[in-house]
LUMMARMI-253318 format. One record per residue (C-alpha): residue number from 1; residue in one letter; chain; x, y, z. Coordinates in steps of 0.25 Angstrom, whole numbers, m for minus. Each point is the difference from the previous one (the first is absolute). Layout:
   kolgu   lumnu   gudren      xx      yy      zz
     NUM       A        A       X       Y       Z
...
//
This chain:
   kolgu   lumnu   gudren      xx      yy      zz
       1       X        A     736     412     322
       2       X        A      m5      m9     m12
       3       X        A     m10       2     m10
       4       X        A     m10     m10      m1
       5       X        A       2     m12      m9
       6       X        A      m6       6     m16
       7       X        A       0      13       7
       8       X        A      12       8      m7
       9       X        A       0      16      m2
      10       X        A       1       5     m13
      11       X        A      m1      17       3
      12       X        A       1       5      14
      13       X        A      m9      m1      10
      14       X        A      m7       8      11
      15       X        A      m5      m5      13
      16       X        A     m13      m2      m6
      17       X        A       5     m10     m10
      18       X        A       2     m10      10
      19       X        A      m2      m8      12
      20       X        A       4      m9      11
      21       X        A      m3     m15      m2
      22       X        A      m1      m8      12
      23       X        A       8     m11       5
      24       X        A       3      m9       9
      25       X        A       0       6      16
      26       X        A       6      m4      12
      27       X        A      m4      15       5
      28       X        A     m12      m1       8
      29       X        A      m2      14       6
      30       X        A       4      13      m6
      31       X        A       6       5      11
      32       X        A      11     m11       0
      33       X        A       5       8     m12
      34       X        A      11       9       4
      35       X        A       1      14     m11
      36       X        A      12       6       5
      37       X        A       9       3     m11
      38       X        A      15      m4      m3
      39       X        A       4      12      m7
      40       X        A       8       8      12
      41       X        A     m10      12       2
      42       X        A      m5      m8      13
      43       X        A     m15       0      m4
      44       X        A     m10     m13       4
      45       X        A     m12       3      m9
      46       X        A       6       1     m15
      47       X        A      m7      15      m1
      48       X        A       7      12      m3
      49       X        A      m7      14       0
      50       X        A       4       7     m14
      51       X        A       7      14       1
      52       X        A     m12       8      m4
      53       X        A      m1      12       7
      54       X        A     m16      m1       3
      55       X        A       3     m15       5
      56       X        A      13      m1       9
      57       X        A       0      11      12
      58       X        A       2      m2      15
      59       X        A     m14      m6       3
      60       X        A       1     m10     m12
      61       X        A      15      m3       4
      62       X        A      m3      m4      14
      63       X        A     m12      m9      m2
      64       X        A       4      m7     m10
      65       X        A      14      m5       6
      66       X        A      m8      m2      13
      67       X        A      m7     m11     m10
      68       X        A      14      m4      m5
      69       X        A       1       8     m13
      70       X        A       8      12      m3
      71       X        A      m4      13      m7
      72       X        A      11       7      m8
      73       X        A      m2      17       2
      74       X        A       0       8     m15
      75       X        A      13       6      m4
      76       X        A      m7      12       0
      77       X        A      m1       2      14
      78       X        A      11       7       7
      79       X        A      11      m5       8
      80       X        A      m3       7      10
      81       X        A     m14      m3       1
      82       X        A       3     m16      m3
      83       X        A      11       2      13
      84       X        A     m13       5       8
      85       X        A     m11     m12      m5
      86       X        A      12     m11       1
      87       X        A       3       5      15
      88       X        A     m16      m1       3
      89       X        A       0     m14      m6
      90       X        A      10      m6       8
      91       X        A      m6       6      12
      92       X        A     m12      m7      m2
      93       X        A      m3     m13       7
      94       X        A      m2     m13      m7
      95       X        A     m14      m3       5
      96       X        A      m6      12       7
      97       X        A      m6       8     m12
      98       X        A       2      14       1
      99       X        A     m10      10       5
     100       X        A      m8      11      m7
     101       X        A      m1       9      12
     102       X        A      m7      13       6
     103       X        A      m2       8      13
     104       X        A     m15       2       9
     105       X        A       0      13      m6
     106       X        A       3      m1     m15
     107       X        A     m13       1      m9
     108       X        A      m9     m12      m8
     109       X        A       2       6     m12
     110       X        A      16      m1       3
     111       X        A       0     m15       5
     112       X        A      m8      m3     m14
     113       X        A      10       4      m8
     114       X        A      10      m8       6
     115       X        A      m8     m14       3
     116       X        A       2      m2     m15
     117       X        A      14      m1       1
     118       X        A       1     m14       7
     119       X        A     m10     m12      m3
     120       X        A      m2      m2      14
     121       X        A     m11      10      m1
     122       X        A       2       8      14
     123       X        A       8       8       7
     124       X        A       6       1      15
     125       X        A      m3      12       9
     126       X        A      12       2       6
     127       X        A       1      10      14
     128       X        A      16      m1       5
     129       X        A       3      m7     m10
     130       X        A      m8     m12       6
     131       X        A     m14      m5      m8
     132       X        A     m12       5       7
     133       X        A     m11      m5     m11
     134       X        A      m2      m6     m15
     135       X        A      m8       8      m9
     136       X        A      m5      m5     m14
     137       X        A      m7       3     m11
     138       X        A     m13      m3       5
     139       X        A       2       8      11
     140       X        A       2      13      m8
     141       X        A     m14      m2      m7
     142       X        A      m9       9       1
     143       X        A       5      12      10
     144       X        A       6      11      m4
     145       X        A      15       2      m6
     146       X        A       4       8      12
     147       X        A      m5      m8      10
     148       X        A      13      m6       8
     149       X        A       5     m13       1
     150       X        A      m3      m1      15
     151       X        A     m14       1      m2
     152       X        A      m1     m14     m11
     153       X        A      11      m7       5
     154       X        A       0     m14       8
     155       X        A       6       1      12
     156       X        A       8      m6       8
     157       X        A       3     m10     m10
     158       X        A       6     m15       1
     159       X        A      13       1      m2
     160       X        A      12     m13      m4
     161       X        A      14       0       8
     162       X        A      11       1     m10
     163       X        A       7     m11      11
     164       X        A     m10     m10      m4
     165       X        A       1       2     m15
     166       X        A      17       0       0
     167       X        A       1     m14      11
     168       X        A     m10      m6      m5
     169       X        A       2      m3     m14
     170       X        A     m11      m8      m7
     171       X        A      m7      m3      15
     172       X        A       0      17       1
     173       X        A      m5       3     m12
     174       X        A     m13     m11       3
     175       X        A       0       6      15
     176       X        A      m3      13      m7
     177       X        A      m9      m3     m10
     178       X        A      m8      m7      10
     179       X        A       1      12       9
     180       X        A      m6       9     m12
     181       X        A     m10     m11      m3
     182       X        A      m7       0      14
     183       X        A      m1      13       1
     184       X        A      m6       0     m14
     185       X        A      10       9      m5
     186       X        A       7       1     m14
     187       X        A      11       9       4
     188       X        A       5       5      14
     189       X        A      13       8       2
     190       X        A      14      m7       4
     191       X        A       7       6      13
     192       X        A      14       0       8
     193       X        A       4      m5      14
     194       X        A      m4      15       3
     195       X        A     m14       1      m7
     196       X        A       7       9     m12
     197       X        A      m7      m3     m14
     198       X        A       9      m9      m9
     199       X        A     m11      m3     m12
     200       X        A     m12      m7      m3
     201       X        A      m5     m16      m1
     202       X        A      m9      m4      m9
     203       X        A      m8     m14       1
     204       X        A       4      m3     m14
     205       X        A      12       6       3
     206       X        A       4      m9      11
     207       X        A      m4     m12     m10
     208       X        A      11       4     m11
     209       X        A      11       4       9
     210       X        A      m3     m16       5
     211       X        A       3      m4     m18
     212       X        A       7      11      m6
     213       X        A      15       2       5
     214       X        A       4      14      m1
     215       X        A      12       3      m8
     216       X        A      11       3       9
     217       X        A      16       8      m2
     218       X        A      10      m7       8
     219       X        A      m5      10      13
     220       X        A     m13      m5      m1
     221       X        A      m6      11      m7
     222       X        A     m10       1     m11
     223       X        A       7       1     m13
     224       X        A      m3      11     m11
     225       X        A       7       0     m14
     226       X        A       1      13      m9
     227       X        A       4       4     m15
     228       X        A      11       7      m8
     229       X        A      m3       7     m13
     230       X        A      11       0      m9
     231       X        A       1      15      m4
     232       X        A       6       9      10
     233       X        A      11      m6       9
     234       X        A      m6     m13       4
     235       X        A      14      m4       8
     236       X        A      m2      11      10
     237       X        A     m16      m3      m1
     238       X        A       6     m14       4
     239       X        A      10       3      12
     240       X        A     m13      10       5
     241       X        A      m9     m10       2
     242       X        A      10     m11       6
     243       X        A       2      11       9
     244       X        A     m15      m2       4
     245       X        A       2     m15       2
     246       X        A      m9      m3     m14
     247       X        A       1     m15       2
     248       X        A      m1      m1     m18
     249       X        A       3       8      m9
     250       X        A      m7       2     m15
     251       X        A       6       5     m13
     252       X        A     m12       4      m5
     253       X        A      m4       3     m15
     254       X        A     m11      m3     m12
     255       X        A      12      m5      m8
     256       X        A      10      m6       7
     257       X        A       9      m7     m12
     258       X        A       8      15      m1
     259       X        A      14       4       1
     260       X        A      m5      11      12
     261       X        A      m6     m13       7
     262       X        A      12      m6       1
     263       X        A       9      10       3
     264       X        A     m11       3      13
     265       X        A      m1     m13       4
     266       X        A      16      m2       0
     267       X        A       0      13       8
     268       X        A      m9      m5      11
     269       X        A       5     m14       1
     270       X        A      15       5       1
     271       X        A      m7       7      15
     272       X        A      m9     m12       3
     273       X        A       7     m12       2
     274       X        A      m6      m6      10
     275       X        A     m15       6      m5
     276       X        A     m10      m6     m11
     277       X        A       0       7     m12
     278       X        A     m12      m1      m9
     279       X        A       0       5     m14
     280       X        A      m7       3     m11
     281       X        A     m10      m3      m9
     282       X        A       3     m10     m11
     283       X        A      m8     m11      m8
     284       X        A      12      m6      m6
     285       X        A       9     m11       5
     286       X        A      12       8      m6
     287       X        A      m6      13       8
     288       X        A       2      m8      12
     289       X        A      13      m5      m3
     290       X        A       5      14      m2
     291       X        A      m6       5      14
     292       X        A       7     m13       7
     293       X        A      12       4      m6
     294       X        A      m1      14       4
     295       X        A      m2      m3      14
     296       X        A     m15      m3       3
     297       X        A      m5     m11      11
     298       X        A     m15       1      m4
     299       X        A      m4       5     m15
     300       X        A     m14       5      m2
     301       X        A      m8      m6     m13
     302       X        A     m11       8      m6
     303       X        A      m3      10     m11
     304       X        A     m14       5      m2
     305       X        A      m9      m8       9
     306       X        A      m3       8      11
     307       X        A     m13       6       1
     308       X        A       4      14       0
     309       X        A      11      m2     m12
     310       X        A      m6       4     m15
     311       X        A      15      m5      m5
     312       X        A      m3      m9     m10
     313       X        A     m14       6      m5
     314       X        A      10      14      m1
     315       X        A      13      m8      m6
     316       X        A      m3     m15      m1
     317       X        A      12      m3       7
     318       X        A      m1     m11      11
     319       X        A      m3     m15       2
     320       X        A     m11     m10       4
     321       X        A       3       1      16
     322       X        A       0     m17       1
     323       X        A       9      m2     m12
     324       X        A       8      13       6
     325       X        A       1      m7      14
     326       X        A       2     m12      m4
     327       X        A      12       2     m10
     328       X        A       7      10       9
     329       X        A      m2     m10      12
     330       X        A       6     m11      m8
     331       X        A      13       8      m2
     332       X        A       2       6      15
     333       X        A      m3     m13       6
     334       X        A      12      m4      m9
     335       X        A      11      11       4
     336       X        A      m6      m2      14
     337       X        A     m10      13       2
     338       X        A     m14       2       1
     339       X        A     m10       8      m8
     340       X        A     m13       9       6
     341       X        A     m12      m2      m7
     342       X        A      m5      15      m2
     343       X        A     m13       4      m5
     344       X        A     m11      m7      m8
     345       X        A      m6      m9      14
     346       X        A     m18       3       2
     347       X        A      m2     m12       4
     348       X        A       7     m10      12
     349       X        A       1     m11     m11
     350       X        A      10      11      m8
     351       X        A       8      m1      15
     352       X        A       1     m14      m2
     353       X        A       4      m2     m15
     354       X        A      13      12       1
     355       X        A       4     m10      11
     356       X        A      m2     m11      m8
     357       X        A       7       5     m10
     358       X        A      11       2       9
     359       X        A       0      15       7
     360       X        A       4      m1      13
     361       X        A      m9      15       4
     362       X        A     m12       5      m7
     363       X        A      m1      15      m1
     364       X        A     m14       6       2
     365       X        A      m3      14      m3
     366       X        A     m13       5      m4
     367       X        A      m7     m10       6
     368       X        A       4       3      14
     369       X        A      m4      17      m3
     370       X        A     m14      m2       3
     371       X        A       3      m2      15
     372       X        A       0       5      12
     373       X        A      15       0       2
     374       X        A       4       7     m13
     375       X        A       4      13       1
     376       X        A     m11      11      m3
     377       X        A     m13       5       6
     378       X        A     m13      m8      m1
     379       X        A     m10       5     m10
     380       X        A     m14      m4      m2
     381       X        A      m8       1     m13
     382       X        A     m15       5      m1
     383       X        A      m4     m13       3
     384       X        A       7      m2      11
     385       X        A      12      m8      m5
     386       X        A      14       1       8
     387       X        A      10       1      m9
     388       X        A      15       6      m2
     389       X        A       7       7     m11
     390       X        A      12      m9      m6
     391       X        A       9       2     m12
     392       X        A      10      m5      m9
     393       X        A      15       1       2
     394       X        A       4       4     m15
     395       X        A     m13      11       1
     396       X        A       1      14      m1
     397       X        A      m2       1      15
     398       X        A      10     m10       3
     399       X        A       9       8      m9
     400       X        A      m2      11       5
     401       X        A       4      m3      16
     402       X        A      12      m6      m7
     403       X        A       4      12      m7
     404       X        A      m3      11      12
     405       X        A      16       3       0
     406       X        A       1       5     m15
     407       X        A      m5      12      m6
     408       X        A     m14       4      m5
     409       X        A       4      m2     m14
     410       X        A       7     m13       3
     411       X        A     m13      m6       7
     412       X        A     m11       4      m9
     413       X        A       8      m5     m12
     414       X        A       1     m13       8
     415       X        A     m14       1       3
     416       X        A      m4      m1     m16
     417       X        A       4     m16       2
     418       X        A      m8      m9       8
     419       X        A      m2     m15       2
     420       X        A     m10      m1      12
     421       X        A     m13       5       4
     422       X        A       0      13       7
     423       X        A     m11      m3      11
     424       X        A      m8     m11       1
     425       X        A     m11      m4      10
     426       X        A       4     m12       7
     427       X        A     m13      m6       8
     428       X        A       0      m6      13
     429       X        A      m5     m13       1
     430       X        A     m10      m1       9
     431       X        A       2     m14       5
     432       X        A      17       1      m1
     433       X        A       1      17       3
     434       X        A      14      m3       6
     435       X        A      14      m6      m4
     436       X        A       0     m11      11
     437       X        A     m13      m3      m6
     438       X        A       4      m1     m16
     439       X        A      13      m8       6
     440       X        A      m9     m11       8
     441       X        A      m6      m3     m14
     442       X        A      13      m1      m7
     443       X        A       8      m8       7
     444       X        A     m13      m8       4
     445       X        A      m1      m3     m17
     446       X        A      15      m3      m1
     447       X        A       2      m8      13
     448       X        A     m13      m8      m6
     449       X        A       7      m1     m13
     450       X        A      10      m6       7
     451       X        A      m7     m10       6
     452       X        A      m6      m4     m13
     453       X        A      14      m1      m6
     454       X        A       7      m8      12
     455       X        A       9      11       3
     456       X        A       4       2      16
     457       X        A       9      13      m5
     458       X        A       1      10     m10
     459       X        A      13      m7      m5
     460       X        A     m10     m14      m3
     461       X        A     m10       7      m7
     462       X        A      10       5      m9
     463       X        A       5     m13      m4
     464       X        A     m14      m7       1
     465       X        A      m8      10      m6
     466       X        A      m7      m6     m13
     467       X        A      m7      10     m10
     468       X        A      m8       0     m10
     469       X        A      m6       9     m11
     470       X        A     m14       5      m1
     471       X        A     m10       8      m8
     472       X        A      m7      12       2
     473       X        A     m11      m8       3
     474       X        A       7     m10       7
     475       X        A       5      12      10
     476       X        A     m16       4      m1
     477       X        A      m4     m14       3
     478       X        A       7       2      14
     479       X        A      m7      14       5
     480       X        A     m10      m1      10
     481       X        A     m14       4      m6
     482       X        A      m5      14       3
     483       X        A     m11       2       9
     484       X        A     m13      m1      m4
     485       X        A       5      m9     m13
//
């Protein structure tokens, strides 16, 4: 990356100081730009799903390295529990979605509540363990809550061979979609040789499993990452989850330049040698230094601007995130590492520019709340409004979940000090309610930018990537007008 001729910082800078100049292209098509990273973790979409524990659960895990990402479970989740949603993962399959199910018998008012827990909006009646109908949203309207599903469901519904999604390849996946698209059906239910439901296909579905490539272990199954606090005993936290076949592990803390980070993170490296290790967070080159040394593959750059995180309004401490990335980057690219990019991204143009500025993944958090696949019940506001609860890492609530092991004393007197909102309603967008959806428009704007840039790989829009600084108006200058302007 280069700054534009006469265009030279003299402070830090956030994403929204600057932007992409064009140049000259010989990329025609944004999808001959290939995103999959170089860092080691084995993701193709530069997009990692942040260790927040109302972001990254099972759901959020699998769809998202389904689409090539990686989500990284909280630190605060139990081994135990961590063993259980890892094992589900890798069960899953790398293009069947998996199923939100119910029987004949169970209730509307049941199969409502869990139609909301995937975007593909249905669910699959299912009698002997074989699908029997389709039942949506629509078709719970206006009947009673105890009514059955029998009695709204479709039946006999189209149904996919698993055989023709797994020989086909590409020509499977357009055999399917044309299937489902005769039939005028979004969604139909995947089967075995033996008629036994495997999952569901989704038109749109179909479409992205034909651009995204899943991101795959060695085994060929979907991979998932997990965190480490520091506190505790992070080196049996460590050999715990390698035991569960975590494919990265994450030092995680709010400041990562400390003596117990370093002691963590040379704990876990000396059980994972042959696993990525991500540490942090700094905003410093000598930060980064000191985490290289120390043992980390990855190290994770951002103080203060996650959506959640009051940090700098409660302490001042943190950096600009675009100076952050870009100085950290510098220096890892130096010793041979790799940085995250973690909080501070709203907009697909923030994507592009931490890439620019040399991340190899952009960590997403609050952002990705507000979906379907984040963990949590749905909730609607009086006007209607689907939302979910989200907060900060560093909140009391956080904390709190954290600190379940200690005493009562011990916990409330942790409780006193937060850095993060406690509960904040995160809406669904109406257009984009799922992850799959937010992650179309990102790596749409950042395989875009690439194009614009001349860049066939991440690794060329690193080196070919031309910034430049902007004003507050300058950044308002490039916002679509609002309706009815």
């Amino acid at each position: 990356m280069r700054f534009l001729p006469g265009h030279q910082a003299t402070h830090d800078l956030t994403y929204g100081d600057v932007f992409l100049v064009p140049s000259r292209s010989e990329v025609s098509s944004r999808f001959d730009v290939d995103l999959a990273t170089t860092d080691g973790t084995g993701t193709t979409i530069p997009v990692v799903v942040a260790n927040m524990t109302a972001v990254a659960g099972r759901r959020m895990a699998e769809t998202v390295a389904r689409r090539g990402g990686m989500a990284v479970l909280p630190q605060d989740t139990p081994s135990d529990v961590v063993a259980d949603v890892v094992a589900k993962v890798k069960r899953c399959h790398s293009v069947v979605e998996t199923a939100v199910t119910v029987t004949p018998h169970d209730t509307v008012g049941e199969t409502l509540a869990l139609i909301g827990k995937r975007s593909h909006g249905a669910a699959v009646a299912v009698a002997d363990g074989r699908p029997v109908g389709v039942v949506t949203e629509a078709d719970c309207q206006g009947v009673d809550r105890y009514t059955q599903v029998a009695e709204v469901m479709a039946s006999d519904p189209t149904t996919i061979d698993l055989a023709v999604l797994e020989q086909g390849g590409a020509s499977g996946l357009r055999t399917a979609f044309d299937r489902l698209h005769a039939a005028r059906r979004r969604f139909a239910p995947v089967v075995d040789a033996s008629g036994r439901l495997v999952g569901v296909l989704t038109q749109v579905g179909a479409l992205r499993s034909s651009i995204y490539a899943p991101a795959l272990d060695d085994r060929g199954r979907l991979r998932v990452a997990a965190a480490i606090g520091i506190n505790g005993d992070p080196k049996r936290k460590a050999a715990e989850l390698l035991e569960a076949e975590v494919d990265v592990l994450v030092v995680d803390t709010a400041h990562g330049h400390q003596r117990k980070m370093l002691e963590a993170l040379a704990a876990v490296r000396s059980l994972a040698p042959g696993v990525p290790v991500v540490a942090g967070n700094v905003v410093t080159a000598e930060g980064v230094r000191d985490l290289v040394d120390a043992g980390a593959d990855v190290i994770k750059v951002g103080v203060g601007p996650g959506a959640m995180c009051t940090t700098r309004m409660m302490t001042s401490v943190g950096r600009p995130q675009f100076s952050a990335v870009l100085e950290c980057a510098t220096e890892a690219r130096r010793l041979g590492r790799h940085v995250w990019a973690d909080g501070g991204v709203r907009y697909p143009r923030d994507v592009a520019l931490a890439l620019a500025a040399g991340a190899s993944q952009v960590m997403i958090g609050s952002w990705f709340a507000g979906t379907h696949e984040s963990p949590g019940d749905l909730h609607a506001d009086p006007d209607g409004r689907l939302y979910k609860e989200s907060f900060g890492m560093a909140s009391a609530r956080a904390v709190a979940a954290r600190t379940r092991g200690g005493s009562a004393f011990d916990r409330a007197r942790k409780g006193l000090y937060e850095e993060g909102i406690s509960s904040s309603r995160m809406y669904l967008d109406p257009q984009r309610p799922g992850v799959e959806d937010l992650l179309d428009q990102i790596t749409s704007g950042v395989r875009s930018a690439a194009t614009y840039v001349g860049a066939a790989t991440l690794g060329e829009f690193y080196e070919r990537a031309v910034v430049g600084l902007q004003s507050a108006a300058g950044f308002d200058e490039g916002r679509p007008l609002p309706d009815g302007w």
